[in-house]
N, CA, C and O atoms as a GROMACS GRO file, in nm:
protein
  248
    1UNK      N    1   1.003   3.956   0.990
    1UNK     CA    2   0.962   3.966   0.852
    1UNK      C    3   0.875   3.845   0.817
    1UNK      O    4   0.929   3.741   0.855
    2UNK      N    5   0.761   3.827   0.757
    2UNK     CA    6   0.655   3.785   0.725
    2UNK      C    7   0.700   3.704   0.626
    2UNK      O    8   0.821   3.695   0.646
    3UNK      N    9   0.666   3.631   0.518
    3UNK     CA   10   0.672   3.580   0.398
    3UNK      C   11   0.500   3.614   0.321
    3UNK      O   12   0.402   3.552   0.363
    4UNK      N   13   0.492   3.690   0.241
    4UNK     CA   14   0.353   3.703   0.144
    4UNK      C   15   0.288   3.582   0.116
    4UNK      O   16   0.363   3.504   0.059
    5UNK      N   17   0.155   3.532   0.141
    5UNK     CA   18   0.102   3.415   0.074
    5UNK      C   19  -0.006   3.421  -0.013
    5UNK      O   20  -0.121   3.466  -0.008
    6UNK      N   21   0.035   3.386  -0.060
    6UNK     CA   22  -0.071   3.424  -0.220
    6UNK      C   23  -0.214   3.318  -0.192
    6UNK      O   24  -0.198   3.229  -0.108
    7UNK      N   25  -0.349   3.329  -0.261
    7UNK     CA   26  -0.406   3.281  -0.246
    7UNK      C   27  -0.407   3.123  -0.278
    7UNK      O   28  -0.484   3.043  -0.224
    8UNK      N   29  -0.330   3.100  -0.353
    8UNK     CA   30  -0.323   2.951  -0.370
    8UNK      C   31  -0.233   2.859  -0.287
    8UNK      O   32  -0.228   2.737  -0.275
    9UNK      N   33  -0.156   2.969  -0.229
    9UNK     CA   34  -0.094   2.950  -0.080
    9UNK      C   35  -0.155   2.888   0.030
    9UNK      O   36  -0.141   2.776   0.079
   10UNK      N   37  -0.244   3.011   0.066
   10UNK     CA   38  -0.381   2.966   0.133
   10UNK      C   39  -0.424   2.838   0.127
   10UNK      O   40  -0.406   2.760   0.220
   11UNK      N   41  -0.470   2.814   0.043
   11UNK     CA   42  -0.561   2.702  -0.032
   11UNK      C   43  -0.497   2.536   0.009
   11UNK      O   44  -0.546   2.427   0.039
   12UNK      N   45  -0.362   2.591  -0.009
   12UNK     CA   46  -0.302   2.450   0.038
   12UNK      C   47  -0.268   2.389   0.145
   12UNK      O   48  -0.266   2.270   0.177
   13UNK      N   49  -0.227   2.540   0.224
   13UNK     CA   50  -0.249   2.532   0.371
   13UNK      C   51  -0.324   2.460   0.422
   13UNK      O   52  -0.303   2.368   0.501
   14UNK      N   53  -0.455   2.511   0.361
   14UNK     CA   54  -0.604   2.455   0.447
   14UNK      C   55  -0.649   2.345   0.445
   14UNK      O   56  -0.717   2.281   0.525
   15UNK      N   57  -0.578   2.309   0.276
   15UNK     CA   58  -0.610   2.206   0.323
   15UNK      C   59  -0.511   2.103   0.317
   15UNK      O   60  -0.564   1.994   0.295
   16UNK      N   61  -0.413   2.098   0.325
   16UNK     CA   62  -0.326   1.998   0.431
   16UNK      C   63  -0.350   2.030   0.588
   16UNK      O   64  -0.316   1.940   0.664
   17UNK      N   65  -0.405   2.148   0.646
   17UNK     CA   66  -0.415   2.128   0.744
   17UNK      C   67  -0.566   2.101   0.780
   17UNK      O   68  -0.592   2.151   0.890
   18UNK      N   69  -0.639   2.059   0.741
   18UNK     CA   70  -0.807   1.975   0.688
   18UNK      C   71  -0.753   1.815   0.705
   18UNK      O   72  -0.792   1.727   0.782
   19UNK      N   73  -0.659   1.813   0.616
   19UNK     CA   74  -0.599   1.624   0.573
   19UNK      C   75  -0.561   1.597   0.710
   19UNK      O   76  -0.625   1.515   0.776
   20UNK      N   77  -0.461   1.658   0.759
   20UNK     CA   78  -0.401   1.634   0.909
   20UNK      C   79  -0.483   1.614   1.057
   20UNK      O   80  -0.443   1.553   1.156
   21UNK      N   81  -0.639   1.701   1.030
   21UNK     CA   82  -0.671   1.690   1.183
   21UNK      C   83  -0.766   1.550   1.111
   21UNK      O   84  -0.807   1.477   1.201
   22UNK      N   85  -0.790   1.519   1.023
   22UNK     CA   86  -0.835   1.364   0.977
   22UNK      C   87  -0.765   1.257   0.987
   22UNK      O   88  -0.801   1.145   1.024
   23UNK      N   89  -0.671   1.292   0.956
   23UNK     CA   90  -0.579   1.149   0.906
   23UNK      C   91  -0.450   1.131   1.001
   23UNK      O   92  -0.416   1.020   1.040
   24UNK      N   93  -0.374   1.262   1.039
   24UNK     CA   94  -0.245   1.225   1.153
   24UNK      C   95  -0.287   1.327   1.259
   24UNK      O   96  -0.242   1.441   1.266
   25UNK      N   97  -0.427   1.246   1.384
   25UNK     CA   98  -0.437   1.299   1.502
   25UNK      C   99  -0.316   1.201   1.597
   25UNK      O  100  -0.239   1.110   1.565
   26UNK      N  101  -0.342   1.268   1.712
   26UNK     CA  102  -0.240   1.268   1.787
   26UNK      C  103  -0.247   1.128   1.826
   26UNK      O  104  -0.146   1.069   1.866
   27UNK      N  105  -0.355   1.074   1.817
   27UNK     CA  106  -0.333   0.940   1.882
   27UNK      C  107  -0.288   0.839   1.740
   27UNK      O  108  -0.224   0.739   1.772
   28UNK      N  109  -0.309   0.851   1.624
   28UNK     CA  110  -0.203   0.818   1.493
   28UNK      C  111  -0.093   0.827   1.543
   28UNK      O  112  -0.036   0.729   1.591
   29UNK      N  113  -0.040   0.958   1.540
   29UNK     CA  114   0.113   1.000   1.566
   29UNK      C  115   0.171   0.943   1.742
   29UNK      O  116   0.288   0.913   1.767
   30UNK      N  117   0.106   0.941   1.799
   30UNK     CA  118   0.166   0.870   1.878
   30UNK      C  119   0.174   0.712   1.890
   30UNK      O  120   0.286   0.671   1.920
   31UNK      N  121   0.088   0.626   1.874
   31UNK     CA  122   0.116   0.471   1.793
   31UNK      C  123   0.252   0.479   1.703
   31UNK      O  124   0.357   0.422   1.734
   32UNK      N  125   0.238   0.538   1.617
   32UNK     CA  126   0.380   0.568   1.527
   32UNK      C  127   0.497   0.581   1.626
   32UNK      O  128   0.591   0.503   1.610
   33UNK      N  129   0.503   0.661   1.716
   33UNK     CA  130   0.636   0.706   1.739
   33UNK      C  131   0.636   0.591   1.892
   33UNK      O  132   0.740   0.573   1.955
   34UNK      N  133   0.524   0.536   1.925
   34UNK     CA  134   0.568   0.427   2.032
   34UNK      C  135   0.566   0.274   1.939
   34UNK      O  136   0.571   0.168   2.001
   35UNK      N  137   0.560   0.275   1.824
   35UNK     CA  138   0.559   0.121   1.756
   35UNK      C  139   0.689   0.058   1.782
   35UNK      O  140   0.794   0.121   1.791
   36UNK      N  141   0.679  -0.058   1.792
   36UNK     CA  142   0.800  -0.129   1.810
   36UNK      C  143   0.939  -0.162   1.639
   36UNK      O  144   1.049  -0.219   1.634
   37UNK      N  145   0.864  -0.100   1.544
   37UNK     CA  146   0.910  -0.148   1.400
   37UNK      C  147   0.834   0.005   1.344
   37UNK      O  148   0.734   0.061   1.389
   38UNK      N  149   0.919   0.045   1.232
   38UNK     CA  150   0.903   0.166   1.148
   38UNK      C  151   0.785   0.100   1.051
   38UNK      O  152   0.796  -0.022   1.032
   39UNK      N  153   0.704   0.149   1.006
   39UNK     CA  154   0.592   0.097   0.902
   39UNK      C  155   0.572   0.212   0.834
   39UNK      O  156   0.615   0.308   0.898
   40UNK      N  157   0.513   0.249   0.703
   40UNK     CA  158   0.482   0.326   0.642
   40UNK      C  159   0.284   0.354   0.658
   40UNK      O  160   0.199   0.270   0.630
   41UNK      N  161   0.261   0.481   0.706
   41UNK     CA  162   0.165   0.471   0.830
   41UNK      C  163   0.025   0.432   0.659
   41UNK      O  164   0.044   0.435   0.537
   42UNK      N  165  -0.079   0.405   0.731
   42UNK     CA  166  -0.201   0.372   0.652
   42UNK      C  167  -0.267   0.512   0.554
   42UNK      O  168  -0.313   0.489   0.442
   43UNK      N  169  -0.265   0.643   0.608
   43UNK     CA  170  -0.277   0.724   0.541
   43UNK      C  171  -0.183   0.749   0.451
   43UNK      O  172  -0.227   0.834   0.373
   44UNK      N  173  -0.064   0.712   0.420
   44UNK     CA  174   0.007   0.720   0.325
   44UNK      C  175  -0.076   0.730   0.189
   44UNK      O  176  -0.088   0.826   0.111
   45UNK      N  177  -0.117   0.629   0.186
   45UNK     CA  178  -0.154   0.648   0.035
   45UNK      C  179  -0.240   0.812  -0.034
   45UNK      O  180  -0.229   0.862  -0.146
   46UNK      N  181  -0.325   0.864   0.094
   46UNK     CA  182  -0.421   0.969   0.125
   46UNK      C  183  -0.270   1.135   0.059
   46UNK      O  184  -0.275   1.239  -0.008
   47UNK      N  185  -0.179   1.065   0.126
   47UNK     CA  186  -0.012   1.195   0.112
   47UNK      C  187  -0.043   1.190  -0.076
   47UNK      O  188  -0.053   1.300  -0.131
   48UNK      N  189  -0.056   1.069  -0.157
   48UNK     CA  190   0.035   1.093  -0.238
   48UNK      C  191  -0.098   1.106  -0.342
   48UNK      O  192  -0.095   1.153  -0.455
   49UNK      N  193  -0.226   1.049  -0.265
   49UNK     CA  194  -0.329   1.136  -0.380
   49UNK      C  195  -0.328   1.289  -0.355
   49UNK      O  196  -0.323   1.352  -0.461
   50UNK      N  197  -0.330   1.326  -0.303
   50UNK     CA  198  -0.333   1.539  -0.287
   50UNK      C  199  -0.235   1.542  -0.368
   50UNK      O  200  -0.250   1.633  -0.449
   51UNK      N  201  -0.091   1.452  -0.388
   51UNK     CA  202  -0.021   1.535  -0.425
   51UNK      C  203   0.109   1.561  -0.362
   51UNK      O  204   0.218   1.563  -0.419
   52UNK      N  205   0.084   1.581  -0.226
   52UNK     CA  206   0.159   1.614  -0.101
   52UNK      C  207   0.319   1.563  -0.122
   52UNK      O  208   0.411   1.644  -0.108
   53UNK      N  209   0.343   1.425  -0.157
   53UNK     CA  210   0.458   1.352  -0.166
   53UNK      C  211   0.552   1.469  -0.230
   53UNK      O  212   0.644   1.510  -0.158
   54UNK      N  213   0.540   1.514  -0.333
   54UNK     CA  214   0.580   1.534  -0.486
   54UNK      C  215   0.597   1.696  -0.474
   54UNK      O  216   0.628   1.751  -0.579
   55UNK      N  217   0.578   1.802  -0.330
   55UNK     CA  218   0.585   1.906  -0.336
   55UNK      C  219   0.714   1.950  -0.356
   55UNK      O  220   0.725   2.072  -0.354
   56UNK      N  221   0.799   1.896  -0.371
   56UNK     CA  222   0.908   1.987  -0.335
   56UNK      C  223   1.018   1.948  -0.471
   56UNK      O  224   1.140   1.964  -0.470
   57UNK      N  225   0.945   1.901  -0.570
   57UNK     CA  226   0.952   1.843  -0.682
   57UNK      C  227   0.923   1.977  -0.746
   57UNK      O  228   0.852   2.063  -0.695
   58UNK      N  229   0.995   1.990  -0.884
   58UNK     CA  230   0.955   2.089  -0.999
   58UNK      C  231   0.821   2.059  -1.062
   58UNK      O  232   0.792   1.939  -1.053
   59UNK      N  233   0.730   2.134  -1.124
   59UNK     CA  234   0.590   2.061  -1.183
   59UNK      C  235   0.664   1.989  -1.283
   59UNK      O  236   0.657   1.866  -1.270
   60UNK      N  237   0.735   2.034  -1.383
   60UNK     CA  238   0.775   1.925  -1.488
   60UNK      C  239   0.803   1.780  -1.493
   60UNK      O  240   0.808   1.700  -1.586
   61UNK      N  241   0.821   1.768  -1.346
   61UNK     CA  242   0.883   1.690  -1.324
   61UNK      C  243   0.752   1.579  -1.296
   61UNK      O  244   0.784   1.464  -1.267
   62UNK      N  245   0.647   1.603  -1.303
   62UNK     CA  246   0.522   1.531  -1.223
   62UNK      C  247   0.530   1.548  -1.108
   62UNK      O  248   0.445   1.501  -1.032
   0.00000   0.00000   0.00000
């Protein structure tokens, strides 16, 4: 069984997955997961202008 995606569905998809082959390629994500200390990676800030942070948040809520 499928899940329906509406066009604004779409939209977000594309582009978080647009943000991702920019900002967390594989050689990002792997530095990260071989670093010697957890850091909060440099594109971070890039997560919380889209928005991205805050999805799973109610809109009311900001």
């Amino acid at each position: 069984m499928t899940i329906g995606m509406s066009d604004e569905d779409r939209e977000l998809r594309d582009s978080v997955r647009g943000w991702a082959a920019r900002h967390a390629t594989p050689t990002v994500i792997r530095e990260a997961v071989e670093a010697k200390s957890e850091t909060r990676p440099a594109f971070w800030g890039s997560l919380a202008e889209l928005g991205l942070l805050g999805l799973h948040l109610p809109e009311e809520v900001g």
